[in-house]
Every structure is written in C-alpha cells, then in structure tokens.
VOBA-1610 file (N, C-alpha, C; in pm, whole numbers, padded with zeros to 5 digits, always signed):
BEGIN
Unk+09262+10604+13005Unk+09340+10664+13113Unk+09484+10672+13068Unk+09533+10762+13088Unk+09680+10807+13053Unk+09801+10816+13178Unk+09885+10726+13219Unk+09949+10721+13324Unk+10072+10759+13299Unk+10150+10900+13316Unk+10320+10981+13247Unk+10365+10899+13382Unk+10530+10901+13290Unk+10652+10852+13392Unk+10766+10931+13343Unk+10815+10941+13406Unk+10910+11037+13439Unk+11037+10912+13419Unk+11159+11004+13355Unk+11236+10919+13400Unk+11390+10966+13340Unk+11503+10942+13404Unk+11601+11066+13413Unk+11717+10947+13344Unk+11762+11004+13208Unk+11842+11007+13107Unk+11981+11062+13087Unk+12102+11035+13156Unk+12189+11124+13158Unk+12134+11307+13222Unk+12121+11382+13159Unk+12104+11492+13257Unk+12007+11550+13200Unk+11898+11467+13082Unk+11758+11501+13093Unk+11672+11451+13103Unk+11526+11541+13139Unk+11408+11459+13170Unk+11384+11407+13068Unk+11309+11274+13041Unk+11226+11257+12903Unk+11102+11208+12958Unk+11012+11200+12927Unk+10858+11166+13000Unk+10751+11113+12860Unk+10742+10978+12919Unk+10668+10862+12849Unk+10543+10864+12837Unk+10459+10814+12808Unk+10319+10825+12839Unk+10240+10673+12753Unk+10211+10614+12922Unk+10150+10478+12907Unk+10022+10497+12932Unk+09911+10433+12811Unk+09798+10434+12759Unk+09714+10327+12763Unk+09627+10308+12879Unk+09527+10178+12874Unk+09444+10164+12744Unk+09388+10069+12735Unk+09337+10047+12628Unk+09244+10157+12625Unk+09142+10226+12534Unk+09007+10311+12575Unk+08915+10306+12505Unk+08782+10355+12589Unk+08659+10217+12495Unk+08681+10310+12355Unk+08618+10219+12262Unk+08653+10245+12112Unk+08545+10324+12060Unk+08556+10425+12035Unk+08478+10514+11945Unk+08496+10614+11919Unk+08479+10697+11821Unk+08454+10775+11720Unk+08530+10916+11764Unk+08641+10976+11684Unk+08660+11087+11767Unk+08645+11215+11677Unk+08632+11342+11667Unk+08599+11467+11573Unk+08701+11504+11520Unk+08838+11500+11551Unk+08943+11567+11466Unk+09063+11439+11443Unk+09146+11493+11383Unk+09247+11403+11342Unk+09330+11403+11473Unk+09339+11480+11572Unk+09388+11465+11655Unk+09336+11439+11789Unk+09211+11386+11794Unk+09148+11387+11915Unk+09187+11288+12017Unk+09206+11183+11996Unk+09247+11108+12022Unk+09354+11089+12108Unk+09448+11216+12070Unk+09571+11208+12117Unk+09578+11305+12222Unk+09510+11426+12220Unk+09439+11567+12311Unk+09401+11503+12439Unk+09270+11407+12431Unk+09214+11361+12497Unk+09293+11256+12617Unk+09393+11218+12539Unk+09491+11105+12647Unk+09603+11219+12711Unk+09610+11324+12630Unk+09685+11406+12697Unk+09864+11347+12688Unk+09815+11337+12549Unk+09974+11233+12534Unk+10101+11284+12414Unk+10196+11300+12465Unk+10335+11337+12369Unk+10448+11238+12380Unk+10487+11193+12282Unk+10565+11100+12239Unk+10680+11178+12205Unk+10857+11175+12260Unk+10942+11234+12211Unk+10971+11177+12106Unk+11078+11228+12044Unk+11157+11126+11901Unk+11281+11107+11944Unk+11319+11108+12053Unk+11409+11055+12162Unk+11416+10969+12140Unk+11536+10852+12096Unk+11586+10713+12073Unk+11590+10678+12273Unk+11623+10780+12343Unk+11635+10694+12498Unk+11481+10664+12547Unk+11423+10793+12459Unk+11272+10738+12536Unk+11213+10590+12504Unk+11223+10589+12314Unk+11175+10514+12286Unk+11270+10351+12320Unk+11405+10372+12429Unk+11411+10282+12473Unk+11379+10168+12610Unk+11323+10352+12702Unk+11285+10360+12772Unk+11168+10282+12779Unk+11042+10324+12657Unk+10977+10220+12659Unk+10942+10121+12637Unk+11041+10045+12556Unk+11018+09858+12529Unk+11091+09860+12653Unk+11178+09893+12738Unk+11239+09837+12892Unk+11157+09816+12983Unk+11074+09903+13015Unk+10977+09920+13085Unk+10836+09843+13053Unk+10795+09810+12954Unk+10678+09790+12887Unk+10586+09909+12862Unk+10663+09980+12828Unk+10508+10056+12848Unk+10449+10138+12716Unk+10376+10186+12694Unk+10312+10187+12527Unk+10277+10331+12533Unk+10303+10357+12354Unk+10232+10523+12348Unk+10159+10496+12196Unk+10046+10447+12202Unk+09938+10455+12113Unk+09846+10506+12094Unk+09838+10575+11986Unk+09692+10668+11956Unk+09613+10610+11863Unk+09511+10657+11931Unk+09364+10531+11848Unk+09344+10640+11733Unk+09301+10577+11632Unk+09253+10663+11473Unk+09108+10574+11481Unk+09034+10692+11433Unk+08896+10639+11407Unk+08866+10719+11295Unk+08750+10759+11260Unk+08727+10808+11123Unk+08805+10916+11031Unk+08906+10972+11157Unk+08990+11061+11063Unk+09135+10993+11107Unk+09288+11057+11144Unk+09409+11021+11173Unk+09446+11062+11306Unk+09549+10963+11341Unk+09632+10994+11451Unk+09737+10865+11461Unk+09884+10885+11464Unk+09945+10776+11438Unk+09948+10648+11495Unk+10000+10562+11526Unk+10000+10421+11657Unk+10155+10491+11750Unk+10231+10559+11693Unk+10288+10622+11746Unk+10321+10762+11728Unk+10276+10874+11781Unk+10286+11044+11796Unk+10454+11079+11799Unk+10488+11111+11739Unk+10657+11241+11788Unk+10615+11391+11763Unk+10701+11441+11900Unk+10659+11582+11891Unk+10814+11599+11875Unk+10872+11763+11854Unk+10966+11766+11880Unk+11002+11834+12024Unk+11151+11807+12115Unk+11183+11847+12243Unk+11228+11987+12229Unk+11227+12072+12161Unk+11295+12222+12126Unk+11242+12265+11991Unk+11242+12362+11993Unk+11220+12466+11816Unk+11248+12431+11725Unk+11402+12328+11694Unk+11455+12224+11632Unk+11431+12090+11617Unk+11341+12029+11486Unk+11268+11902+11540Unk+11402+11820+11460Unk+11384+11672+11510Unk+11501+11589+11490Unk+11434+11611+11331Unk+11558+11523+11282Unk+11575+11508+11129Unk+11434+11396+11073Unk+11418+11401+10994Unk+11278+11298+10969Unk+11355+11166+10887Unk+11295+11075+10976Unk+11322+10937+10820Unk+11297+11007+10667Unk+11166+11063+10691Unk+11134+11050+10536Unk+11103+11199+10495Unk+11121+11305+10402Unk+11043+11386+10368Unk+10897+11411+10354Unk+10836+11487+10321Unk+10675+11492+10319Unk+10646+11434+10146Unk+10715+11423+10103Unk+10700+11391+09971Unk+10806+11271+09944Unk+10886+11221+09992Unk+10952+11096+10009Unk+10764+10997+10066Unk+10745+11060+10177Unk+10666+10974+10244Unk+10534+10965+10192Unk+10475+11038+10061Unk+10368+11064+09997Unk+10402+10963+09854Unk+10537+10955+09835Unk+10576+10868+09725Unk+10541+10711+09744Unk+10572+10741+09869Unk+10590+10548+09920Unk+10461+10524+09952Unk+10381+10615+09977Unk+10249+10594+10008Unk+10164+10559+09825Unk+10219+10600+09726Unk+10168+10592+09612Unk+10179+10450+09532Unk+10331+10417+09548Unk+10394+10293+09539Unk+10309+10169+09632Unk+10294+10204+09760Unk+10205+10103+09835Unk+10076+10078+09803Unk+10041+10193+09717Unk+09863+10187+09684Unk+09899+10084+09570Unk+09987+10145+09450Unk+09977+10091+09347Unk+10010+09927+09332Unk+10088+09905+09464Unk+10157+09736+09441Unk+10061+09608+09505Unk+09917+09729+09578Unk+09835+09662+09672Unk+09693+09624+09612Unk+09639+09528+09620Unk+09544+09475+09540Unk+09403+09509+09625Unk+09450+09512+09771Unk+09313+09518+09884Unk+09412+09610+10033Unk+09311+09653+10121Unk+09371+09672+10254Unk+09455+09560+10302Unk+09354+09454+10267Unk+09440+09352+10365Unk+09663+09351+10346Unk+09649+09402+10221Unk+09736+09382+10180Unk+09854+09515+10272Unk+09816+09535+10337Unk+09879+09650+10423Unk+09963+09622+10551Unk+10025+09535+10580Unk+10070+09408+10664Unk+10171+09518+10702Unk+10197+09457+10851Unk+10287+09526+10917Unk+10427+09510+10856Unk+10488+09389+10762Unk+10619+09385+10632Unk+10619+09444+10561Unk+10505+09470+10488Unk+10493+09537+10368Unk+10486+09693+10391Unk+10432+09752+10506Unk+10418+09874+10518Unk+10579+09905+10558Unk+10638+09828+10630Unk+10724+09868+10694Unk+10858+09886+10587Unk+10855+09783+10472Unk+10969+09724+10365Unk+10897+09861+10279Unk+10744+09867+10191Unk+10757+09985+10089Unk+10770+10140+10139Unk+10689+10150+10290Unk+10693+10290+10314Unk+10878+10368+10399Unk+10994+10213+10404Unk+11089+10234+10458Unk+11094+10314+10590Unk+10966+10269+10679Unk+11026+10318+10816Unk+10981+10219+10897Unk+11042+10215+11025Unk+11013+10119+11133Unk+10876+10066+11166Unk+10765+10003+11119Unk+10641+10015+11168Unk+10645+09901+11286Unk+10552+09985+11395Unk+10532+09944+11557Unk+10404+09897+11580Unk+10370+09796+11622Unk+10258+09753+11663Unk+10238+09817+11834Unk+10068+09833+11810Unk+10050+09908+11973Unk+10081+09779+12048Unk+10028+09853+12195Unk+10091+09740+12282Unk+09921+09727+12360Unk+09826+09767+12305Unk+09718+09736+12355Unk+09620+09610+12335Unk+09481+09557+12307Unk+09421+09526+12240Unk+09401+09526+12182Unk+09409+09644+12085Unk+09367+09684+11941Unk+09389+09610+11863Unk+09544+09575+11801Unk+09586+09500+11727Unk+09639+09608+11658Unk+09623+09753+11656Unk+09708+09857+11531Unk+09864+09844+11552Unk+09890+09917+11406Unk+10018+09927+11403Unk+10013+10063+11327Unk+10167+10121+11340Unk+10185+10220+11232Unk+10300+10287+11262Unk+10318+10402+11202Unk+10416+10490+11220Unk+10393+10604+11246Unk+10525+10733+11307Unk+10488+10844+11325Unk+10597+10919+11329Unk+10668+11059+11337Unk+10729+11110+11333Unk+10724+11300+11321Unk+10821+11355+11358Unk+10827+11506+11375Unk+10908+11480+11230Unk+10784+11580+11056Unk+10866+11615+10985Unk+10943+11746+10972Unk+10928+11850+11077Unk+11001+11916+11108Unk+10955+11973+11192Unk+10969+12132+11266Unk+10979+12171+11415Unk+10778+12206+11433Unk+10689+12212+11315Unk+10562+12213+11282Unk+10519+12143+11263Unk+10552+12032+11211Unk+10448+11942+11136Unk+10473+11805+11214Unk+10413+11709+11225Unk+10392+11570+11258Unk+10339+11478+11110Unk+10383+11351+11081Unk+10379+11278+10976Unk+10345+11148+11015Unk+10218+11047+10987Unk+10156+10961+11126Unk+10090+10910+10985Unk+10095+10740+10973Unk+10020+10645+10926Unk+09979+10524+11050Unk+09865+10492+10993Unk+09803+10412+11082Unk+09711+10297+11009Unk+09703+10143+11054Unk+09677+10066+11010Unk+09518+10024+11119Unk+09404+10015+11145Unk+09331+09934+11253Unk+09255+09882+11197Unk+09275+09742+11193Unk+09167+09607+11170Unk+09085+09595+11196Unk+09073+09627+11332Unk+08951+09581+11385Unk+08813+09665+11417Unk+08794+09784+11358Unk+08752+09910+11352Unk+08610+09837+11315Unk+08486+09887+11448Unk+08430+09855+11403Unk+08321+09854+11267Unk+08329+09931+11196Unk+08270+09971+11102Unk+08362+09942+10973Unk+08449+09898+10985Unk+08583+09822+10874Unk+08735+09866+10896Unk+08800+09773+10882Unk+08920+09819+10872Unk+08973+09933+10786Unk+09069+10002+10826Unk+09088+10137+10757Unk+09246+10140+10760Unk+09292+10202+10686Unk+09441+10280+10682Unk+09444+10442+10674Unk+09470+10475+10740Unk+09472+10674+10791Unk+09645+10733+10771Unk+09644+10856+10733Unk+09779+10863+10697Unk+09728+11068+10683Unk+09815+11114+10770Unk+09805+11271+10794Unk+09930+11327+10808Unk+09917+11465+10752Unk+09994+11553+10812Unk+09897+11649+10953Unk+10001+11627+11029Unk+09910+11723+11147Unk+10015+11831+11206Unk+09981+11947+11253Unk+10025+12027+11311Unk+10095+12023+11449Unk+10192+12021+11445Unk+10237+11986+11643Unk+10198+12063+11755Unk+10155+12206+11736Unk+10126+12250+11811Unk+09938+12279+11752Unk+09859+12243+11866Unk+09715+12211+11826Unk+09678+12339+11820Unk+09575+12335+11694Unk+09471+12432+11642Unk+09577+12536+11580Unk+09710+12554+11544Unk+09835+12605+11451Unk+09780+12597+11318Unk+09812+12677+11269Unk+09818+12687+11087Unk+09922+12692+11002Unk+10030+12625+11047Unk+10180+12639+11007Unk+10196+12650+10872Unk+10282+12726+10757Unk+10285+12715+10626Unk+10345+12572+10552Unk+10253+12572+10446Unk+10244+12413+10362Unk+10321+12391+10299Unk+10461+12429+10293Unk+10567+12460+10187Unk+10640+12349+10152Unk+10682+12279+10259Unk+10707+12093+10283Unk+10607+11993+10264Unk+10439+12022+10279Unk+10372+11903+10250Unk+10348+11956+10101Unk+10359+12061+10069Unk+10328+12065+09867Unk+10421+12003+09798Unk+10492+11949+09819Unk+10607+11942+09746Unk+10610+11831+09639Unk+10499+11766+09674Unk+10446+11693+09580Unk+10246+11690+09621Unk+10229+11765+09508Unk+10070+11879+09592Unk+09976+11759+09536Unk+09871+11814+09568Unk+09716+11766+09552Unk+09712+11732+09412Unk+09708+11815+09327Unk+09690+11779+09133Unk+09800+11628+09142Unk+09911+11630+09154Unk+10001+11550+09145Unk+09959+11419+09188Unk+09947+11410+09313Unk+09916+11274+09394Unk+09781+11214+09330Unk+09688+11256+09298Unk+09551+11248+09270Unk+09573+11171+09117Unk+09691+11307+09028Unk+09682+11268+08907Unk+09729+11099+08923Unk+09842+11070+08979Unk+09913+10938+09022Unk+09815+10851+09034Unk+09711+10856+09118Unk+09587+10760+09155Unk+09534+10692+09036Unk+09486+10833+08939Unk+09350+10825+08852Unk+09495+10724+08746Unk+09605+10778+08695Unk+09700+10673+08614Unk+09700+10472+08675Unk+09643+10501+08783Unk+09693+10343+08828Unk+09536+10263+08815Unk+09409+10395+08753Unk+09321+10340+08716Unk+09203+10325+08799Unk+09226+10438+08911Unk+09106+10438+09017Unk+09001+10567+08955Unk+08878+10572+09006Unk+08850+10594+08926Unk+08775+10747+09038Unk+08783+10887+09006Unk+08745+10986+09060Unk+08617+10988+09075Unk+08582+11023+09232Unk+08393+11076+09261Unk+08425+11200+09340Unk+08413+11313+09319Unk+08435+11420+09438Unk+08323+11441+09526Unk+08317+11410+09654Unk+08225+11390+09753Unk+08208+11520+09831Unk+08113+11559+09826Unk+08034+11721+09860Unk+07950+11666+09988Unk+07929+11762+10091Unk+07861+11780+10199Unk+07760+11875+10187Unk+07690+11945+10304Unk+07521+11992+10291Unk+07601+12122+10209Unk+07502+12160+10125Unk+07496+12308+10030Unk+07571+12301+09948Unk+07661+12135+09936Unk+07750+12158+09776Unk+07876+12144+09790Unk+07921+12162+09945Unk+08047+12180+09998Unk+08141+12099+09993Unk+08240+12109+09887Unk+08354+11995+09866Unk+08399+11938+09974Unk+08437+11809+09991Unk+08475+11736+10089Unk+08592+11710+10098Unk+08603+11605+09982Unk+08750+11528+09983Unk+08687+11444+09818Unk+08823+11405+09771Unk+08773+11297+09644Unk+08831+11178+09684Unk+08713+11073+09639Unk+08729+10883+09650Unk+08795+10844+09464Unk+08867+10819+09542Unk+08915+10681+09396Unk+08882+10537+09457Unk+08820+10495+09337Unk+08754+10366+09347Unk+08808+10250+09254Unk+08866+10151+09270Unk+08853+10054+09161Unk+08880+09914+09220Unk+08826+09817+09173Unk+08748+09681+09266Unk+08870+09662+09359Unk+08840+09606+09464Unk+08890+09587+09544Unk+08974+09678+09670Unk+08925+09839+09618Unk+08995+09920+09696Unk+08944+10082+09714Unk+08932+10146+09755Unk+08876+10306+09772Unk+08947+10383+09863Unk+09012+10484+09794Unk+09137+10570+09833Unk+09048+10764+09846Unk+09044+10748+09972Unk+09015+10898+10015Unk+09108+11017+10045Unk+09126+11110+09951Unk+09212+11211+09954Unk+09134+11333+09984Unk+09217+11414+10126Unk+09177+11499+10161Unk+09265+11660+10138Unk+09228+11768+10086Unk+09311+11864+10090Unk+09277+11980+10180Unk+09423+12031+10169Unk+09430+12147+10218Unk+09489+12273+10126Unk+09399+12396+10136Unk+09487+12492+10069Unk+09647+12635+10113Unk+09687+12626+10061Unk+09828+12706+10085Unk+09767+12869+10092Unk+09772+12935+10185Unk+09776+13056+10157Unk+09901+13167+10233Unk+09885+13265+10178Unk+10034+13340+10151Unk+10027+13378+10329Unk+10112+13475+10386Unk+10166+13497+10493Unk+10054+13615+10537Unk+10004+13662+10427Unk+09871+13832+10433Unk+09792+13720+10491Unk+09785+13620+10471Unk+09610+13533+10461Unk+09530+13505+10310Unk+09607+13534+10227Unk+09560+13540+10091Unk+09601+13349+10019Unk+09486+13349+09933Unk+09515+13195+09890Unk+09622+13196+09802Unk+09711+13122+09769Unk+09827+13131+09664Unk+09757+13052+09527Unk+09629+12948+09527Unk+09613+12863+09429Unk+09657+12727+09486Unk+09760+12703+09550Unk+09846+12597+09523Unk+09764+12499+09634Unk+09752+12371+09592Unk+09644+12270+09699Unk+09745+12142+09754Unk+09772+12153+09870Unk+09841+11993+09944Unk+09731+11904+09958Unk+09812+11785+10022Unk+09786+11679+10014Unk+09801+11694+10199Unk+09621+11647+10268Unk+09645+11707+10388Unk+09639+11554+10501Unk+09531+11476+10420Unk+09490+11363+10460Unk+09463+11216+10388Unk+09535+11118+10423Unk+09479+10967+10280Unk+09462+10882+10363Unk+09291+10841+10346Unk+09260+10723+10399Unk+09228+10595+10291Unk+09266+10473+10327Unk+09233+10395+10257Unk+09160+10246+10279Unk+09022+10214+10213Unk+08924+10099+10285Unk+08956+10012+10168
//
C-alpha cells in the first residue's frame, strides 16, 4: 500500500510517498515494483528532508531484475545535476567488483565509501539498502543491495528510463559501453558463459569466478531513423 503526503515547502508542492512493507515476490520488469506502488521520489534535498522528519520511507523492492531502495525522478525537463556520471558510476561499480571477494562483501560502508554516494537503508523490514538518482532529465541510475531475498541475496544496479515504456537515446550510458565493462570483468579473471533463452536467444553474459557471479545485461544504441548504430551499453549488473 502506498500512502502520498503532501506537503508545502516555501512556495512549492513536493509530495512524498510512504510505502508499507509488501508481501515479497517476484516482479516482471525492472521497474515494476515501483509502477505498482505508484511511487516518485523527488531529488529535492527538502523532500528528502521532509522525510527523515516525518518518518516516512520511499523504498522500492528489487527482485529478479532492478529498482533502487531509493527512486529520483526529475521535477521539470531539467533533471538536477547527478552525483555521479553514467560512467563515473559504472567505474565504481568495476572497482567494487574487483576489491570484493563475495556479495557479502557489499556492506552498506563499503558501497557507500567505493561507489561515493550516500547509501540509505529502507525503512521497512526488508533490511535493503541502496542508492538512486536522476542521471539526467531521461534516465534514472539505481543500485540495490537485498539480503534477504528469498532465493539469495542479490545486488541489482540499472539504468532505467524516467518516463515508463520511453526509449530515450544511450549516448550517456555508452560512454563506457558493453565491450569495455565486460572486457574489465574477464581482466579481473571472471570467467565468460553467454546465457541464451528458447530458440538461441541471447540473454545477458555471467562472469563466474569462486566466490562470485556477475550478470551483465545489454542494450543496443540505435540511430534517431530506428536504425542500429553497432554500438552496445551497459543496461543492467546484477551480482550473486
């Protein structure tokens, strides 16, 4: 259940959105989760003071695909400035794989000290934590940590679109693309399986090496006609 509050900021609205816990299972898109609660998180510093004053929480559950522990949309056409670039934040994500021996090793210090942004623990049951942010007036940038998942703990980490079912151009998440990040992996010694679905259908590729399995998901760039350019991002990284 999703309960909005309203609440008046010098001479604008900003509107919160407090989230009961909800039973735990399985959702179809990277964003379902968040659709379903019917929930937007500003990147408003009053909101987000609004809500440690108040108590009140804006957490999105991640289950087999992404959605952050905290969502930012942006309030206008102009999204605030981002902590991190899409490739600042794909770096630190590389650095965290490489300095990490297991998940466990994914601690709300360590995520917060290598990936350099604020990480928030929900305010539910869950026990998640993570981060989230508007990397610009299209895109949303969302890692997520949940322990207690029943089927294993996981780490989820997406680029998602702000406005749902959008196809916005990939020009900011390539910037350090698919060949690149992947090549980074296989150097730190994980080891490539490319995982196909019914009729052959590429999936995503697992890097594997003891103690860890890193799922990279892509997306491809195509031109403004609808035509493919070649060039492959980096769309989704989960890690067990």
């Amino acid at each position: 259940m999703a309960i909005a509050t309203r609440l008046r900021a010098g001479h604008r609205n900003i509107r919160c959105t407090h989230l009961t816990a909800p039973p735990r299972r399985a959702y179809s898109s990277p964003s379902a989760f968040a659709r379903e609660a019917g929930m937007s998180v500003r990147p408003a510093v009053p909101c987000l003071a609004a809500i440690a004053a108040l108590g009140l929480s804006a957490c999105a559950h991640t289950s087999a695909d992404t959605s952050p522990a905290v969502r930012h949309a942006p309030t206008s056409s102009a999204a605030a400035a981002p902590r991190l670039s899409a490739e600042q934040m794909l770096t630190h994500l590389l650095e965290l794989i490489r300095t990490s021996a297991r998940l466990e090793d994914f601690t709300v210090e360590r995520l917060s000290r290598t990936m350099g942004v604020p990480v928030q623990r929900a305010r539910d049951e869950s026990q998640r934590y993570g981060y989230g942010e508007a990397l610009d007036a299209q895109w949303n940038q969302n890692f997520e940590v949940d322990p207690q998942r029943t089927v294993g703990a996981r780490f989820n980490f997406s680029f998602d679109p702000i406005a749902p079912e959008a196809n916005p151009p990939l020009a900011e998440l390539c910037r350090l693309d698919y060949p690149r990040f992947t090549a980074a992996l296989e150097e730190m010694g994980f080891k490539r399986t490319p995982y196909r679905g019914e009729h052959g259908r590429f999936i995503n590729d697992n890097f594997d090496r003891p103690g860890m399995r890193v799922a990279v998901y892509s997306q491809g760039e195509v031109s403004a006609s609808g035509q493919s350019t070649g060039r492959v991002c980096v769309k989704r990284v989960q890690v067990f």
